[in-house]
N, C-alpha and C positions, 0 to 999 in steps of 0.2 A: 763297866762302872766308871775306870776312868776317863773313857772317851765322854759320857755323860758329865762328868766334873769339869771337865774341859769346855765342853761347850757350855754350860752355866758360866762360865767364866770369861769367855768371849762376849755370851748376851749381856753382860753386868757391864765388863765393856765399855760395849755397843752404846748404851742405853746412856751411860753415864755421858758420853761425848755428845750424843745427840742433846742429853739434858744442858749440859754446859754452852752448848751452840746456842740455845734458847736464852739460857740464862743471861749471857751476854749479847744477845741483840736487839740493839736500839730499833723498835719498830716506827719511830720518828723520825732517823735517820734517811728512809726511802721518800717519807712524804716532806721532808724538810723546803719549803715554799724558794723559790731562785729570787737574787734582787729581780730580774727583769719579766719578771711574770707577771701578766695581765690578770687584772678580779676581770670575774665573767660576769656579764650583765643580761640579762632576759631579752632575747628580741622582740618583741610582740611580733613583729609582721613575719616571725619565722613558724611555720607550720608544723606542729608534730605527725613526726611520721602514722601514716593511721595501719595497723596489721592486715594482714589480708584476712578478707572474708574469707570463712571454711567453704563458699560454692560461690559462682559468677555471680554478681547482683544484676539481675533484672530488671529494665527501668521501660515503664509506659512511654512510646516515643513522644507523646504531648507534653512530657512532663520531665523533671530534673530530679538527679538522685543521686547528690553530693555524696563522694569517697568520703566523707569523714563524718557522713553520719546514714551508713548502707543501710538504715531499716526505715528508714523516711524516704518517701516521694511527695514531690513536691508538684503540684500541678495547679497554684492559683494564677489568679492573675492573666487567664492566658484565654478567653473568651470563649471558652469551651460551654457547649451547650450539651452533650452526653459525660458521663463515668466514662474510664478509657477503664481498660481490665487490667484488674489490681494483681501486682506479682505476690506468689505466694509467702517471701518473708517480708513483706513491708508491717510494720506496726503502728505507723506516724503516717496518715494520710493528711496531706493538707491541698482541699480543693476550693478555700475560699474565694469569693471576689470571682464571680466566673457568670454564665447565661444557664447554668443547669436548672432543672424545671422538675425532672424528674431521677427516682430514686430507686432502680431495679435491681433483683439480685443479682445479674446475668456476670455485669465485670467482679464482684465480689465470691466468684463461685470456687477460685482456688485458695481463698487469703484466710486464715482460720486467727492469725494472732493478732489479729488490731488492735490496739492499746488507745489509740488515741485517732477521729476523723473530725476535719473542720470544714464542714460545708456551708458555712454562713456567708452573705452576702450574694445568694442566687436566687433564684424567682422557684423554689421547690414547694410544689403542693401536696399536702397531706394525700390525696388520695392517688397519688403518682407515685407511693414510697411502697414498695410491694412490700405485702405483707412479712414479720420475721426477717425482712433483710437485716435490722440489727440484731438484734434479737438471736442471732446466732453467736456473737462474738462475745464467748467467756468472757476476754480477759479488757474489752470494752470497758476505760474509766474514764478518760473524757468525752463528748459529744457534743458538737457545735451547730448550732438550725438555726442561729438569729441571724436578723434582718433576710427572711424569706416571705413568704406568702402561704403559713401551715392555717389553717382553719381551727385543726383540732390538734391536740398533743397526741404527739408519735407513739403509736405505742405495737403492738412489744418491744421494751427494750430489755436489756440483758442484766439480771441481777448484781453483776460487777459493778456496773458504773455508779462511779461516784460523781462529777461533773456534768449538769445540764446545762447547756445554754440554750432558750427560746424566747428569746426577746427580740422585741420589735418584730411580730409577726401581728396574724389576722386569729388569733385562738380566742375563741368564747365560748368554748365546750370541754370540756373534762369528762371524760366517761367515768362511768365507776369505778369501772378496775385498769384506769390508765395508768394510777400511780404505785398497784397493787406489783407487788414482787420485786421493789427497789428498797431494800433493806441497806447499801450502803450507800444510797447519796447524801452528801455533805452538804454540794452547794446546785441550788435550784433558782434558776432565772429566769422568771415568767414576768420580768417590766414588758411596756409597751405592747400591751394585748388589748382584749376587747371582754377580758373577766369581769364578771359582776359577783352581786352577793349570791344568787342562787343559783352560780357553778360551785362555789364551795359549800355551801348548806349538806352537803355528802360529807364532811370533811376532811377530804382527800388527805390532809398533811397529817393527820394525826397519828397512821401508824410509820413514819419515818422517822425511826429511832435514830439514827445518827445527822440528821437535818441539822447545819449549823449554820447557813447562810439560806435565808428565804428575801426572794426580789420580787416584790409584786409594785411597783410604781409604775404611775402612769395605765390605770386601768381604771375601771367602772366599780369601785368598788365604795359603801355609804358605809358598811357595819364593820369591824373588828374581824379579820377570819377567824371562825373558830378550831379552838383544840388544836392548835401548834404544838409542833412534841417539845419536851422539856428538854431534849437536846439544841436548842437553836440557841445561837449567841448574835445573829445579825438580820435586822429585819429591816428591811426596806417598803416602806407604801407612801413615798411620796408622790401629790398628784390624783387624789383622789378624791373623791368627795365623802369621805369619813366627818361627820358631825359630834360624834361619843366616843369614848372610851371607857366601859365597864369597870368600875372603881377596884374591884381585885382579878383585874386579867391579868394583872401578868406576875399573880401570886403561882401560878405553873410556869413562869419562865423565868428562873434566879440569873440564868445563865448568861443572861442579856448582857452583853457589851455596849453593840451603838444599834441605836433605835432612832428613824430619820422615818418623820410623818411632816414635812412641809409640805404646803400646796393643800390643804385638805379646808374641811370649813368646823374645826374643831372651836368649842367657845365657850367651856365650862371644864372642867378636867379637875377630880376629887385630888383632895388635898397629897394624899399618899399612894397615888396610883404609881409613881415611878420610885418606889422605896425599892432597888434593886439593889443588888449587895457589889456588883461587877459591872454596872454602868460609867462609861468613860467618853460617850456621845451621845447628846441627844438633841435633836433637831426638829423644833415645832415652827419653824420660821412660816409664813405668810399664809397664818392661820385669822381667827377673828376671837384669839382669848383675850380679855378684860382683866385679868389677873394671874399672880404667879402661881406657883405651888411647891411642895419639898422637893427638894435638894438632895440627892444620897450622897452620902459623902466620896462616894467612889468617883462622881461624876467632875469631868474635868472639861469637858468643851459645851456651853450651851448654847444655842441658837432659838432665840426668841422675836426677832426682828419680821418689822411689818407686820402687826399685831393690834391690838385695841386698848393695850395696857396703858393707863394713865400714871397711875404710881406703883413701885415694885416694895413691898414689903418683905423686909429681908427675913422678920421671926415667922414668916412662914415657909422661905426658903430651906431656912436653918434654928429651928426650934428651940435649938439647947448648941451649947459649945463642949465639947470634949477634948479635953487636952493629948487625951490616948488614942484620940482617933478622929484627927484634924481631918478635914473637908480638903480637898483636893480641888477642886474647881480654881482655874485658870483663868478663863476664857469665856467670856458673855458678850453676846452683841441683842443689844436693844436697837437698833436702828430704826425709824418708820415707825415709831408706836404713838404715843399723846404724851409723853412725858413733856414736864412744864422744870423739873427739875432734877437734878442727878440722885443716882441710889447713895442713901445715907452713908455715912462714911462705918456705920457698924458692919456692913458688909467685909471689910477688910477684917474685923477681927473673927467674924465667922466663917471665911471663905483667907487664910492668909497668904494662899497659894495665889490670890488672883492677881494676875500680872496686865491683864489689858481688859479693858471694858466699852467696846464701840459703841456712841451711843449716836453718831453720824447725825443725819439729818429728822427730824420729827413733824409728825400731822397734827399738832394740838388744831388748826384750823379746817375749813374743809377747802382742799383744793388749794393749798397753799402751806407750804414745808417750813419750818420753824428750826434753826440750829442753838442746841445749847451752846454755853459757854467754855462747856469742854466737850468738844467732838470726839475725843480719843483721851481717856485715862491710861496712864502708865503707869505699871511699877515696876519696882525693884530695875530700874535702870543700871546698867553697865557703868562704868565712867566715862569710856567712848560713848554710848551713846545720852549720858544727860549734859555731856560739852555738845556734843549735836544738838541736843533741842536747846541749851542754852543760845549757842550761835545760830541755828535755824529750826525756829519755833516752830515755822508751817511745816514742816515736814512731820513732824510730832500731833499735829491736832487733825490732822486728817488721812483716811486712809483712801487707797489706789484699789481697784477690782481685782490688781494683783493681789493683794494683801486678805482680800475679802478668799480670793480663791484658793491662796495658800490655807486659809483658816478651815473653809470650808472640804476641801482635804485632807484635814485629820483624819478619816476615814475615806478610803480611795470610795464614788458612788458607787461603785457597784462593789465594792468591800472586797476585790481581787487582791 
């Protein structure tokens, strides 16, 4: 019993000396900074060490397969007319920019995880792409086929993928069941094809529930496609020959963000066709309409230019004023239309956001371009820049292609 008292009495101790050593140690004293110490600055051009792969990476002799990113091969660029065979962990193929024609399963027979292939920019035919070669790959979410030579959209593809690119190809057919079993594509790029209205009359888009980008510019198309899913926020059909637009189409699409129909031969459009509650681009530019229409307040960039508009009536742009729920529009260009003179000045108190208004050059004549006396409305000026237009006027009443391109960017075109 005593030897046990004994030793409680050494651990107490113990314990107390060790707490005391804590107590009194400055744990600032070790990092306390030297006068002659360097701050450390980032190198850019210094390279983080990359860890070793768990196995050798295997790399296609055609092609490059950077140590600091071992699940990508890299094989564009490099005039290849076949697939070299794909190592079995690559997940990032990139074989754009090349002479390839054709699409077999053969080099694809050990690779099971591909995440992502870019084969755009080769001369690949639809019926060169053996059957199910993609169409194997679960985990398949991007897929790149533009600027080829496809006739018909690819199909099987792999219910993972959520990314299509097939633009700028030779597609005028859509089978029934090409777009059947893509439950999570977001974004679908079928600009620059040879679609017309009775490839969609099936109406292929309508069961993809998570569609939030559709590109259909630059095709054969006269009519509105129908039955878009109520998931889409970005519609592209500039470049077609659409003449209508159904006065409550796009009471199934709230979700709308930017909506770009220039190039088309649109020339009446009902008053409240574009009452969207999420609209922040809309783009009718080098249409043949005579007249405006509502305004949503959400909308912030418009493009009406090269048109047949003579005068713009603002109470129909904007009906009523709401102080709880001010109109956001910025940005209007009228350029190209018959205006004889500028939008009333009540647009300012309905529109108070609007900061520049192009109204460039005008066709009141035929064959013969007429410029107002203000080329370019500004507001809400900086102090720099109203001492700029004070001391150089012209820089102020006329706008550069740059300036038209910067605007017309609000939305990247293909909304990437």
């Amino acid at each position: 019993m005593r030897i046990m008292r004994q030793l409680s009495i050494i651990q107490l101790l113990w314990a107390t000396l060790v707490f005391g050593q804590y107590e009194d140690y400055d744990f600032e004293d070790e990092y306390e900074e030297s006068d002659h110490q360097q701050p450390y600055y980032f190198n850019p051009h210094t390279q983080a060490e990359v860890p070793p792969f768990p196995f050798p990476v295997k790399c296609a002799r055609e092609c490059f397969c950077p140590p600091a990113f071992p699940l990508s091969m890299y094989c564009d660029h490099r005039k290849l007319k076949t697939i070299p065979n794909i190592p079995s962990h690559v997940q990032q193929l990139y074989l754009q920019n090349n002479d390839i024609e054709a699409v077999p399963a053969g080099p694809f027979t050990n690779v099971s995880f591909l995440r992502e292939i870019n084969l755009s920019h080769n001369k690949i035919k639809f019926h060169l792409i053996d059957n199910g070669v993609f169409a194997k790959f679960s985990n398949l979410v991007q897929l790149h086929l533009q600027h080829n030579e496809l006739e018909e959209f690819p199909f099987p593809l792999p219910s993972s993928l959520e990314r299509l690119f097939l633009g700028f190809n030779r597609i005028s057919r859509l089978s029934s069941n090409a777009l059947e079993g893509l439950p999570n594509i977001t974004m679908l790029d079928l600009c620059n094809n040879f679609l017309d209205d009775s490839v969609l009359k099936g109406k292929p888009f309508s069961n993809m529930k998570n569609l939030m980008q559709l590109n259909l510019c630059n095709n054969k198309l006269q009519t509105m496609p129908p039955d878009l899913p109520l998931s889409l926020m970005y519609l592209s059909l500039e470049n077609n020959s659409i003449s209508y637009i159904p006065e409550n189409y796009f009471n199934r699409l709230p979700k709308i963000i930017a909506l770009r129909m220039s190039h088309n031969n649109l020339q009446n459009i009902p008053p409240k066709t574009f009452n969207l509650p999420n609209l922040l681009e809309l783009n009718l530019g080098h249409n043949k309409l005579k007249q405006v229409f509502y305004i949503p307040r959400s909308l912030q960039h418009l493009y009406i230019e090269d048109n047949d508009i003579e005068t713009i009536n603002v109470t129909v742009m904007c009906p009523s004023i709401d102080p709880m729920n001010i109109n956001q529009l910025t940005y209007i260009r009228v350029d190209r239309n018959k205006l004889t003179t500028p939008i009333s000045t009540y647009v300012l108190f309905c529109f108070p956001h609007i900061r520049t208004i192009y109204y460039g050059e005008q066709h009141v004549h035929v064959n013969k371009s007429t410029q107002l006396r203000t080329a370019v409305f500004r507001r809400f000026l900086t102090p720099e820049e109203y001492q700029e237009a004070e001391d150089y006027p012209e820089t102020h009443d006329s706008e550069t292609e740059e300036d038209h391109e910067a605007e017309d960017n609000f939305f990247h075109p293909y909304f990437q």
